[in-house]
DRENBAKOL-854697 format. One record per residue (C-alpha): x, y, z; residue number from 1. Coordinates in pm, 1 decimal, decimal comma, padded with zeros to 6 digits. Example, Ala and Ser with C-alpha at 12.3 -4.5 7.8 and 13.67 -1.06 7.14 Angstrom:
# residues 2
{{01230,0; -00450,0; 00780,0}; 1}
{{01367,0; -00106,0; 00714,0}; 2}
***
This chain:
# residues 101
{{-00955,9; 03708,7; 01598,8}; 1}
{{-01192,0; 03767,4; 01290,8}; 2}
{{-01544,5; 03711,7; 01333,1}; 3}
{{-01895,1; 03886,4; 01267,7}; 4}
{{-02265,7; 03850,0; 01414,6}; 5}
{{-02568,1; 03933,9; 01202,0}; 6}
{{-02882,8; 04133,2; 01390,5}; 7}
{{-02990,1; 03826,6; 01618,4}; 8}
{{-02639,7; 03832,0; 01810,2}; 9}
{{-02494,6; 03503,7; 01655,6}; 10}
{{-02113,1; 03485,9; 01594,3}; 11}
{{-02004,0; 03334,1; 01274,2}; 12}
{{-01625,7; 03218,7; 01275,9}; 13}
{{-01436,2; 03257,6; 00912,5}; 14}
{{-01346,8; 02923,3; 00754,0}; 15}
{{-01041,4; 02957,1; 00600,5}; 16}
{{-00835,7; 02741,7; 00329,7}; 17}
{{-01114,0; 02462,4; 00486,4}; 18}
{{-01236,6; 02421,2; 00074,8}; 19}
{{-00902,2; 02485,2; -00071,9}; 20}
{{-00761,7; 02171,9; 00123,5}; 21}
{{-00560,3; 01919,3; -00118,0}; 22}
{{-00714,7; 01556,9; -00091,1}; 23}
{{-00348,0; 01402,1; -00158,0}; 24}
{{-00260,3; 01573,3; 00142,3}; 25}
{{-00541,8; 01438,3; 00390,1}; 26}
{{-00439,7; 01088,6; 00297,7}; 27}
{{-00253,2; 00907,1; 00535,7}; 28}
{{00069,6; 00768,6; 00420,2}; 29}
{{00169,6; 00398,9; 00402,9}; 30}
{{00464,1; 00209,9; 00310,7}; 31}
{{00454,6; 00093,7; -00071,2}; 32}
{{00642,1; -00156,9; -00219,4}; 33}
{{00694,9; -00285,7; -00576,4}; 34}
{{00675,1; -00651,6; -00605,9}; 35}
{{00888,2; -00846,1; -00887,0}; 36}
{{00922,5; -01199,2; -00935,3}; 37}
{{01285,5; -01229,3; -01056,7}; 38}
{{01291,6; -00903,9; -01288,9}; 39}
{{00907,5; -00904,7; -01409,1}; 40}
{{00717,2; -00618,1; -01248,6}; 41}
{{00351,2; -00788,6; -01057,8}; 42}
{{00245,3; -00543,9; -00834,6}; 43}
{{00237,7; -00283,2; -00561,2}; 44}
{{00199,6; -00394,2; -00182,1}; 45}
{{00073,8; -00157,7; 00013,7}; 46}
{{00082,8; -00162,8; 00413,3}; 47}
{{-00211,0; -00042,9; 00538,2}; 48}
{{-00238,2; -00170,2; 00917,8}; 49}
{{00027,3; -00215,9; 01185,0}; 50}
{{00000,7; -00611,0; 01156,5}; 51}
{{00076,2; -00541,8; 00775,5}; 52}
{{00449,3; -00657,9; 00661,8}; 53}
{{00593,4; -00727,5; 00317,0}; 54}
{{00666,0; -01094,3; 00407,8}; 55}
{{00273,3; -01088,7; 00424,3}; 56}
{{00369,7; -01214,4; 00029,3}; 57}
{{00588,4; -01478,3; 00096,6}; 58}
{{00418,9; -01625,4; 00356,8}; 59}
{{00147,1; -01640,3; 00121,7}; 60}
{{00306,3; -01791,8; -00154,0}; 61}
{{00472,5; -02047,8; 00116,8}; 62}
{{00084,3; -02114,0; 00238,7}; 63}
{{-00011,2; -02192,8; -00135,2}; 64}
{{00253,3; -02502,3; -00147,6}; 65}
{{00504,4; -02335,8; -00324,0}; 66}
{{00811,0; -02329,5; -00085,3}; 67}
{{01110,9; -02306,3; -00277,3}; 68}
{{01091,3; -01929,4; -00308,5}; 69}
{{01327,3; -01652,6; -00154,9}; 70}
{{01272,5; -01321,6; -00059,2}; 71}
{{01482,7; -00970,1; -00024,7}; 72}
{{01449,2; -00665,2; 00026,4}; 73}
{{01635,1; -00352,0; -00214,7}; 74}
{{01507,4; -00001,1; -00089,3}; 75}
{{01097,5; -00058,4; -00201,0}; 76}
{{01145,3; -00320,0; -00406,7}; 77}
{{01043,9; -00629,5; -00305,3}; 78}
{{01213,8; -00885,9; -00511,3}; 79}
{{01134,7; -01292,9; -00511,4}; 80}
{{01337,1; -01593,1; -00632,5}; 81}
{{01165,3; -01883,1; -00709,4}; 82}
{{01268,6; -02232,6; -00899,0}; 83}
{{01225,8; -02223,2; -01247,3}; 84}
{{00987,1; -02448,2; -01225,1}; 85}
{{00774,0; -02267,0; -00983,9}; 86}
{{00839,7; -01941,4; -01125,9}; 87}
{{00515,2; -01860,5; -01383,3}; 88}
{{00260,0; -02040,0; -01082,0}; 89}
{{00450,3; -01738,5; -00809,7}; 90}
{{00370,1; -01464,1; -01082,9}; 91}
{{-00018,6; -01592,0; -01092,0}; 92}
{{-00013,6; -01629,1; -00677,3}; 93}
{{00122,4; -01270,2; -00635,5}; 94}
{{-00114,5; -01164,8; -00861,9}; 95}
{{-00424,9; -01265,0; -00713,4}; 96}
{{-00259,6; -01202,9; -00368,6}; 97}
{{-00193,5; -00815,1; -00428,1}; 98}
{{-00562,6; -00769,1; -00637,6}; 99}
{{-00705,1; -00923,1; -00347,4}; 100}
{{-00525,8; -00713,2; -00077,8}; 101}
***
């Protein structure tokens, strides 16, 4: 083991690669998903918690009175079908849903 002591007998340990540490890599990782609403692009969903799921979003959307909306799943992209109607009011919930997540 590598250490030294200056004149008063106290040990001083080497700190090594401590300051040469990549902050990407301290980061935890969590589960990402892109969100679309049909084909459009909204947003990214990020699971941060345990109690965090992607049908967080539709059950969202369902509690903002818009329930004729479907949801799948394709690898990390979340994708949601919604009426034609309904479809420009789902792009503004999501929205506001992931900026406020």
């Amino acid at each position: 083991m590598n250490y030294s002591s200056d004149s008063r007998g106290t040990i001083f340990f080497p700190i090594v690669g401590l300051f040469n540490a990549n902050p990407h890599a301290l980061k935890n990782n969590h589960d990402t998903y892109d969100v679309f609403v049909e084909e459009d692009y909204i947003g990214k969903k990020e699971l941060l918690t345990e109690n965090d799921t992607i049908e967080d979003v539709l059950k969202f959307i369902e509690s903002q009175g818009i329930s004729d909306v479907e949801a799948h799943l394709k690898g990390d992209h979340y994708i949601i079908e919604a009426h034609k109607n309904d479809l420009e009011r789902v792009k503004a919930v999501i929205e506001t849903y992931l900026q406020n997540r």
